[in-house]
N, C-alpha and C positions, 0 to 999 in steps of 0.2 A: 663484633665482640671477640671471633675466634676463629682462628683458622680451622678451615671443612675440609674434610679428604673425603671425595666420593667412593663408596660402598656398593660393589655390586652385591646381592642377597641371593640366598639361593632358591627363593622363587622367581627371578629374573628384575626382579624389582631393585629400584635404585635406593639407597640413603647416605648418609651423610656421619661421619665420626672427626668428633670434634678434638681436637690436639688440646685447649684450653681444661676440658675435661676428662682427656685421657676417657673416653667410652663412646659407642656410637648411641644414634639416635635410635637404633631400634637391631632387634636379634639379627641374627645373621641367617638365621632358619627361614628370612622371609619379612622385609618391610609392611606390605601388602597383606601377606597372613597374617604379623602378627596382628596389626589394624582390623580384622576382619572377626578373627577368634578370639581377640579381649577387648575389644571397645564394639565393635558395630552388632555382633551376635550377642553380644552380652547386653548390649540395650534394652532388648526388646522390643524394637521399633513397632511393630506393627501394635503397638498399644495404641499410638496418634496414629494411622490409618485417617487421612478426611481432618484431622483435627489438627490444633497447634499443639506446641514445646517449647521452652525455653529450653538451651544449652549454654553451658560454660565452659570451655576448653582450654586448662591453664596447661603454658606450654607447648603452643601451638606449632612449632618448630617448622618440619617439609609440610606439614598441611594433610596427612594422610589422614588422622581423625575426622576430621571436617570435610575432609575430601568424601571419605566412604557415608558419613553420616547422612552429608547434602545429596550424595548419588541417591541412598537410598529414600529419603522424605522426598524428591522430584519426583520419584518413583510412585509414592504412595499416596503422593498430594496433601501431604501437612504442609502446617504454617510455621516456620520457624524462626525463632527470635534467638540469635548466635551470638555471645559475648567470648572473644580470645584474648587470652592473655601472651602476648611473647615478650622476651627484652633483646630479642635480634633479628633483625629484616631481610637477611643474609639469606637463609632456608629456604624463606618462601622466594626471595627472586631466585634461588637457583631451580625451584620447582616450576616457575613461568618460562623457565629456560628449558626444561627435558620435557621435550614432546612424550616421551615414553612415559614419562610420568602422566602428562595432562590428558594421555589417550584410555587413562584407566577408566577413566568418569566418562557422564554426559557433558556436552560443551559447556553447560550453564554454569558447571563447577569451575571452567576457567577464566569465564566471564567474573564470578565472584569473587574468586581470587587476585584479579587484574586489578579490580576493583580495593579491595580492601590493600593492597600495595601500594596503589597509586593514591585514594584517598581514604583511608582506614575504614571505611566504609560501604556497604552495599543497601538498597530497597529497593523491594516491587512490589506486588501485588500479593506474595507469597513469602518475603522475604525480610528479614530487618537485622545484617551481620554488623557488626561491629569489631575493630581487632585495636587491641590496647595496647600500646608499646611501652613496654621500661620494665622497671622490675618489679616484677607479681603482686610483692609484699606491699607496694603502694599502688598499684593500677588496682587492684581489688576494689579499693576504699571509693572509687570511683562511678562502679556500676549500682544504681539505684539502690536503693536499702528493699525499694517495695518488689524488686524483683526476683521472684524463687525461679530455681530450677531445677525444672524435670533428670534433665542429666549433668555430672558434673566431670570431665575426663579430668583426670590428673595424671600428666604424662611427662612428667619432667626427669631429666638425669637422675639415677640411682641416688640412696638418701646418705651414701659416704660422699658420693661426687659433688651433689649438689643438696647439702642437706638445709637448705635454707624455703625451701618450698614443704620441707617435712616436720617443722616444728611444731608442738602442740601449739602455737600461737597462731601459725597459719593457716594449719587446719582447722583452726575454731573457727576464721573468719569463713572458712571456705566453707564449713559445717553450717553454717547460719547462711549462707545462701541456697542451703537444698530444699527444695519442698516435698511436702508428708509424699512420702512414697518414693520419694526422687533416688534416683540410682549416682552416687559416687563411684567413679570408676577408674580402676589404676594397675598398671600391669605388677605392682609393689607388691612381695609377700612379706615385706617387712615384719617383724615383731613390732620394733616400734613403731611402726604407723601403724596397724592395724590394733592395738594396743592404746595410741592415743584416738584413734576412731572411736574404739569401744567407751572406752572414758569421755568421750565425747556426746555420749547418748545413742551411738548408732549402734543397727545389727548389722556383724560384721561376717559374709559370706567368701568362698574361695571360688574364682572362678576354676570350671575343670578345664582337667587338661585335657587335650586332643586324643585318641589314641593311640595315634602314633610319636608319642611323645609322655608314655608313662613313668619315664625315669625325672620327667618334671613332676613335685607332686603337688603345684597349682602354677595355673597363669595369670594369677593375680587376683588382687580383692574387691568387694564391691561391698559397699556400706550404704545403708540404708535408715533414713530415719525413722519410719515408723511402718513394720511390715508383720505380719503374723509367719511365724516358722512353720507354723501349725500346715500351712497355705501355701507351702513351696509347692512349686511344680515339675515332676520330672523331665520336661521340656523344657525347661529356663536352663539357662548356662551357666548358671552357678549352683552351691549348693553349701550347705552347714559345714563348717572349719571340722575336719577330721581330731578325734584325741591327741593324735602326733603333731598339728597345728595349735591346738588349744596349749599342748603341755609349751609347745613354745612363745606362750604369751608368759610363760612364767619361767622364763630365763633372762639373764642378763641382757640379752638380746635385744628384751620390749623395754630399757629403759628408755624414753623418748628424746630427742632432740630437742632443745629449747634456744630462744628467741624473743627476750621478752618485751622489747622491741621494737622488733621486727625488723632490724636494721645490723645486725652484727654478722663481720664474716663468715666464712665458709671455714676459717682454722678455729675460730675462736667457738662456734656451734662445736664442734668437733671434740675439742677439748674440754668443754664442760662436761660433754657425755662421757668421753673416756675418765675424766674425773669420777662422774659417779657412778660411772660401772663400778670401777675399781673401789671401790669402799661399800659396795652393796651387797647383803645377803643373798641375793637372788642366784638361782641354780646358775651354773657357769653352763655358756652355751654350748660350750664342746661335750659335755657329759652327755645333752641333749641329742646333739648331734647322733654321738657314738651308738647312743639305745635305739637311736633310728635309722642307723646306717646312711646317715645321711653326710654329703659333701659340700664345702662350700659354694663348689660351680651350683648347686643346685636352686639356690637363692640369692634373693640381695638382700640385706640385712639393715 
């Protein structure tokens, strides 16, 4: 789809930055962390301990999602049932390619991976992966209607770079595959998505930041269909949207991307939003910014 330039990270981990999107696949603080502290600790795995899961990983890219997920369920001996969405095959064979990559996991992780390249597909006795190739907006339509899921990663290109995976339309679809309790998961602290989340029936949580990384004030969101607040845990990785989070659901910021569609470009998404930013009463996001000292680098928007 695009040409890749490898990315050394500064936890020794490899990734990939895409020239078609002008961004890489993942921070530069760390491939490996950041996979580990917004998608794998924020899961909660040891909820299936012994038990099965369904997962849905849209944006399957290098494979580290599924990479750390599968490490850890081998670990704990669930059953899991794994639907990926990608629309480029390019990632994952460079990922069959870096041993230093395939040395993170157990070996079963490269057996499944070989597997689902070669025939988009894996099963055992413990396993049922599947990986969907083309583009999100139409591979969705194709995983069973009757199949909920416990987790959903959402790890696609920032929502300027690639806002076609962020439109109220496809988050709906992606919304209606979560089951009661099920964890949405997305390193995005967007306004608008977290804004069409909420509009979408879900509660919508921040993941926290690490401590050595207080100048980020989250690492992304996690929505949830149906959870009591009341019943948060101070052990869970997430936690309630801060006042300074919430007031930026109420800036121009949260107007959402739209797709109605679900087939229009990347400029043409783009420009309806700036369209109706521009003609909306909603607080301007820089006034927002400014009362919280806040900087661009600090978010993706």
């Amino acid at each position: 789809m695009s040409e890749l330039i490898e990315v050394l990270t500064k936890d020794g981990t490899y990734s990939l930055r895409s020239v078609f999107f002008q961004e890489n696949f993942h921070s530069l603080l760390g491939a490996l962390e950041e996979t580990k502290s917004k998608f794998t600790a924020t899961s909660n795995l040891q909820r299936f301990k012994e038990k099965s899961l369904n997962v849905l990983d849209i944006c399957f890219g290098l494979g580290y999602n599924s990479a750390s997920l599968l490490n850890e369920v081998i670990k704990q001996k669930s059953y899991l049932n794994l639907y990926a969405l990608e629309i480029d095959k390019k990632p994952l064979k460079y990922s069959l390619r870096k041993e230093s990559f395939l040395k993170l996991w157990v070996p079963k992780v490269r057996t499944i991976f070989e597997s689902l390249y070669q025939k988009n597909d894996f099963e055992d006795h413990f396993f049922k992966c599947n990986i969907l190739w083309g583009d999100a907006r139409e591979k969705i339509n194709i995983i069973p209607s009757s199949i909920k899921f416990d987790l959903i990663y959402l790890d696609g290109f920032s929502p300027q770079k690639c806002p076609q995976v962020w439109t109220i339309e496809f988050l709906s679809k992606v919304a209606e595959k979560l089951n009661t309790n099920g964890y949405l998961i997305t390193y995005s602290s967007s306004a608008a998505v977290r804004k069409t989340l909420r509009n979408l029936g879900l509660e919508i949580f921040t993941i926290k930041p690490s401590f050595n990384k207080r100048t980020f004030w989250s690492q992304g969101t996690v929505a949830i269909s149906k959870f009591d607040k009341s019943k948060l845990k101070h052990d869970l990785n997430f936690e309630k949207l801060s006042l300074m989070e919430e007031e930026h659901l109420l800036t121009k910021a949260s107007i959402p991307y739209r797709d109605q569609d679900l087939n229009s470009s990347k400029d043409d998404i783009i420009r309806r939003r700036l369209d109706e930013q521009l003609f909306s009463n909603l607080l301007s996001t820089n006034i927002w910014r400014e009362k919280w000292r806040m900087t661009k680098l600090s978010f993706k928007s």
